[in-house]
N, C-alpha and C positions, 0 to 999 in steps of 0.2 A: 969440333965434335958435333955431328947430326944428332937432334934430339928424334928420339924414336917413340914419344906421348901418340897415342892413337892407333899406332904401328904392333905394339907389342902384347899377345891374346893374353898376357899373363895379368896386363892391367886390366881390362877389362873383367876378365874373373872377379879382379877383384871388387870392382865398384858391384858388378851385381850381386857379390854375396853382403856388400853393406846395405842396398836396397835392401835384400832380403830379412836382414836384422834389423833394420828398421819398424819394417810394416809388423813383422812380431813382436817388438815391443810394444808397438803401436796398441794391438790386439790383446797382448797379457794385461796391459795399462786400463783398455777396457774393461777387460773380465774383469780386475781388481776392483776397478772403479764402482763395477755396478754391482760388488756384494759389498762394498763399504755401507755400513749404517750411519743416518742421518735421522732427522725426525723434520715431521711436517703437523698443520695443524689445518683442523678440517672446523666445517661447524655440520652440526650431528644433529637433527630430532631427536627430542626426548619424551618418553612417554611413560606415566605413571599409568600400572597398572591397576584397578580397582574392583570389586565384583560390579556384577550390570546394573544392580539398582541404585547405584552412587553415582553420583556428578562429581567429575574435578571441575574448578575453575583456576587454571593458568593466573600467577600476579605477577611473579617475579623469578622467571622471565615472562611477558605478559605473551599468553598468545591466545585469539580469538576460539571462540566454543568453537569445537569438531577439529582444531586444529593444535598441534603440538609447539610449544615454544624451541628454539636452537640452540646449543651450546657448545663452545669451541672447548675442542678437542685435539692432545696434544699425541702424534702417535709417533713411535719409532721401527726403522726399519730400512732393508737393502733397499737401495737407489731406484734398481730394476722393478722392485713393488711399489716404492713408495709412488715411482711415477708414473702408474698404471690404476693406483687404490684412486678408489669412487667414492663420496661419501654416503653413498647408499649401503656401501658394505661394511658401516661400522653401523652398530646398534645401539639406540640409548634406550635401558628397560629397569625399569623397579616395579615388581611385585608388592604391593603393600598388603600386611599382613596384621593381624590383630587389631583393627582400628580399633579408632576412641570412640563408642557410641556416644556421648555426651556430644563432644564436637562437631561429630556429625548431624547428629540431628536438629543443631542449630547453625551449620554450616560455619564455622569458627575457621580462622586462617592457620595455618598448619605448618612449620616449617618441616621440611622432608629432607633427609641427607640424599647427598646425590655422589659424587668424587666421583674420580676414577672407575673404579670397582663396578660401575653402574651401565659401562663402557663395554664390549666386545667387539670382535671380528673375526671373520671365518680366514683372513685371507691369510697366508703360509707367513711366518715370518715376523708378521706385525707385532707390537705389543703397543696398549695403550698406555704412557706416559701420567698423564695428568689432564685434568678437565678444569675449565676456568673457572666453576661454581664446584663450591661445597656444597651448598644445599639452596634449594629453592623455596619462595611460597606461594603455598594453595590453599585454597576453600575446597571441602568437600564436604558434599552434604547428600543428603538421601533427595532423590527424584520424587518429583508430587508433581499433580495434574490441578487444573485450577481455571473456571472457568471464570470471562472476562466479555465483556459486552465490545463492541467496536462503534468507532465514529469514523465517520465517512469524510471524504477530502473533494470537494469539487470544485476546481479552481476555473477561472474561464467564466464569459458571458455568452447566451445563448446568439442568434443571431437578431439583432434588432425587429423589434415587433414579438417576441419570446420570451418568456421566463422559467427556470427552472419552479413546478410547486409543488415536487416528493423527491426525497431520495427515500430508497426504498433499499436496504442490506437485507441479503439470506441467506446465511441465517445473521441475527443480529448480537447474535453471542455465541463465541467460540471456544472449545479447548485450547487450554496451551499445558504445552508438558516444562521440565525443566528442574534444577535443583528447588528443592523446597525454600528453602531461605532469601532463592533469588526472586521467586514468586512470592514469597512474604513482602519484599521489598516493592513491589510492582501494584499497586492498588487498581490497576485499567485507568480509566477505557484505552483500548489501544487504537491507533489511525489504522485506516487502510490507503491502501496505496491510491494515488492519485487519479479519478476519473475525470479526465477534461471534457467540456461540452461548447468550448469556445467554438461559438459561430455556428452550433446545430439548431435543425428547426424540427426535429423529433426525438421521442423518445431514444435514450442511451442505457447499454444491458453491459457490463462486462464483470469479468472475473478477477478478481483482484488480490492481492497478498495484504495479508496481517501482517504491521508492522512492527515487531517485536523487540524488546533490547537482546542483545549480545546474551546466549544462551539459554534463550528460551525460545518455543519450538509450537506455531500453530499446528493444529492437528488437520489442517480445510484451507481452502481460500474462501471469500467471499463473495455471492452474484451481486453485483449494486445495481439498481435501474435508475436512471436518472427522470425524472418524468419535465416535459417542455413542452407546454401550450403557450398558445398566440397572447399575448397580453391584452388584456380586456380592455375594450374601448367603448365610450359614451356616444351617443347620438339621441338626439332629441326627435319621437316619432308623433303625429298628429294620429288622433282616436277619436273617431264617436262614441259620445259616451252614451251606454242605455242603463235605462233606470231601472233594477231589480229590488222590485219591495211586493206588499198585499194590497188590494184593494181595502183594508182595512186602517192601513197605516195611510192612507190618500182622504178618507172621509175626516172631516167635511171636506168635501172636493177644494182642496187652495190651489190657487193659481202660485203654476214655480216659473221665476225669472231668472232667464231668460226659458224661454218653453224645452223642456225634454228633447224636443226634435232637433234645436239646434246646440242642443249641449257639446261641446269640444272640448279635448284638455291634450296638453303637451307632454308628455311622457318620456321621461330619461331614463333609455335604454342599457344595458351595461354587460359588455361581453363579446367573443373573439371578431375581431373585423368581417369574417366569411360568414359567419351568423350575421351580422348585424345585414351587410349586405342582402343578403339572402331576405331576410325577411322585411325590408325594403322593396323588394321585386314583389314577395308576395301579397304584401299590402298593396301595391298601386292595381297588380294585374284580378286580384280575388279577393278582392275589399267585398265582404259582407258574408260572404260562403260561411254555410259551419264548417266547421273545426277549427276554420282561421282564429287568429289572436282576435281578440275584442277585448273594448273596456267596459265598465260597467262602475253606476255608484248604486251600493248598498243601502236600503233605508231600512229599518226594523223596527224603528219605535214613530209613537205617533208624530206627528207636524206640527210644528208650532209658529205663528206667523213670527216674520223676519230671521227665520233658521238660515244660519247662511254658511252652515258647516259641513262638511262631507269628503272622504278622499278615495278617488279613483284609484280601481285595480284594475289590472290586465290580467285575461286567462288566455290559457292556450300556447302560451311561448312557448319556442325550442329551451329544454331542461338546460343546455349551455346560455342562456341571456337571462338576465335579471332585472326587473325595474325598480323606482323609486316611486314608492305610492306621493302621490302627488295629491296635495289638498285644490278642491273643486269648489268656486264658490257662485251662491244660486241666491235667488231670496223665496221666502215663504210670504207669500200675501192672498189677501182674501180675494174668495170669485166673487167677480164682476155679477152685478145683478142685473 
């Protein structure tokens, strides 16, 4: 007997109307599949509503000022939504309503119910299940403003031959806003943020942030100026010294030793290198001109033989150098007959 498999159209009908029943199960199996309910769990921002002159502060679940704590959320729903839901589009919201003035205004911790109930969504189909927290806690308290001075932060060395000798904030005390209770807790001064000056060899200007705790809020940043001059340096300057007294304080004319004309005294200068130098140059090149630096000793009261006390000053230095008045010593003896 010839097998006639392949041969016969009547087979072949038949395999393609089982394809066919196939792929339709296939697809009703779909459909069903994607209005079957299931449940999924999201985590959801939640936000206690308050009027505007209150502060919450987030504990438990903790979450930072300006930002809303999370909490897992249990939803149910067809397959088709559940695998498409955002959790942007479930909402966590509580209205609070008749607060406790007492608590508030000493910012006391609060537990808040929260459940389910606390939960919505706009999306078709959904329903919310269950939320992992019953209730949360909060501090809330009324908003105060509270003014606080600031300290400055200058880390870093200037560049060698340089010192930092102002820091200079403006303004040097700020507003800060925030819950009242959190500001009772905060006594100042606050930092500011960090101005480095490592390795500068001028003055530093910058603008800077109040460094604040969690929740409270400067009203400004800060201008800091950093001020950097040369570090002061010593040099030992040679001075003729001239004698400024009366011809009254000289009578009876005493012979002074060593004589006025070759009076000399060493003078310890003190102040930025480029000064010092400077006027170096001008001493050697315009030794004697007016205006120049000179030294000079003082005498006011009368003479008396063997005085041998007196201490040189210098006028006329650049306002950046400073000396060391230096004691002069001379002798008082009687004229020669």
């Amino acid at each position: 007997m010839k097998l006639l498999l392949g041969r016969d159209p009547r087979f072949a009908q038949t395999a393609l109307n089982g394809l066919f029943s196939l792929g339709f199960a296939v697809l009703i199996w779909a459909a069903v599949g994607a209005r079957i309910s299931s449940t999924a769990t999201f985590r959801v921002p939640f936000e206690l509503r308050v009027p505007a002159e209150v502060a919450v502060e987030y504990r438990d679940p903790y979450a930072p000022p300006g930002d809303r704590p999370t909490i897992e959320v249990t939803v149910r729903g067809p397959n088709e939504v559940l695998s498409k839901l955002n959790p942007n589009e479930i909402q966590g919201i509580k209205e609070l309503q008749n607060l406790d003035e007492a608590s508030i205004d000493k910012g006391l911790e609060q537990d808040i119910e929260v459940g389910a109930a606390s939960f919505r969504t706009a999306a078709k189909g959904i329903e919310i299940v269950s939320a992992s927290l019953d209730r949360i806690k909060v501090a809330i308290s009324r908003l105060g403003r509270k003014t606080y001075r600031v300290k400055e932060d200058v880390p870093g060395k200037p560049a060698a031959g340089f010192r930092v000798t102002a820091v200079l904030p403006d303004p040097d005390v700020v507003g800060v806003t925030g819950p009242r209770a959190l500001l009772l807790r905060n006594p100042g001064p606050f930092k500011l943020e960090a101005v480095d000056v490592r390795d500068e060899r001028k003055n530093v200007t910058s603008f800077v942030k109040v460094l604040t705790p969690d929740g409270l809020i400067p009203e400004d940043r800060v201008r800091v100026t950093v001020v950097i001059e040369p570090e002061p340096q010593e040099r030992e300057f040679e001075f003729a010294v001239q004698l400024l007294t009366t011809p009254e304080v000289l009578k009876p004319t005493y012979q002074l030793d060593p004589p006025v004309t070759q009076w000399k005294a060493r003078v310890l200068v003190k102040g930025p290198l480029e000064a010092l130098n400077s006027l170096e140059a001008r001493l050697a090149a315009l030794k004697g001109l007016p205006g120049e630096p000179f030294a000079f000793l003082r005498l006011t009261g009368p003479l008396e033989l063997g005085q041998t006390n007196g201490y040189v000053e210098v006028a006329n230095l650049p306002r950046e150098l400073t000396y060391t008045k230096t004691r002069f010593e001379f002798a008082v003896k009687e004229p020669q007959k």
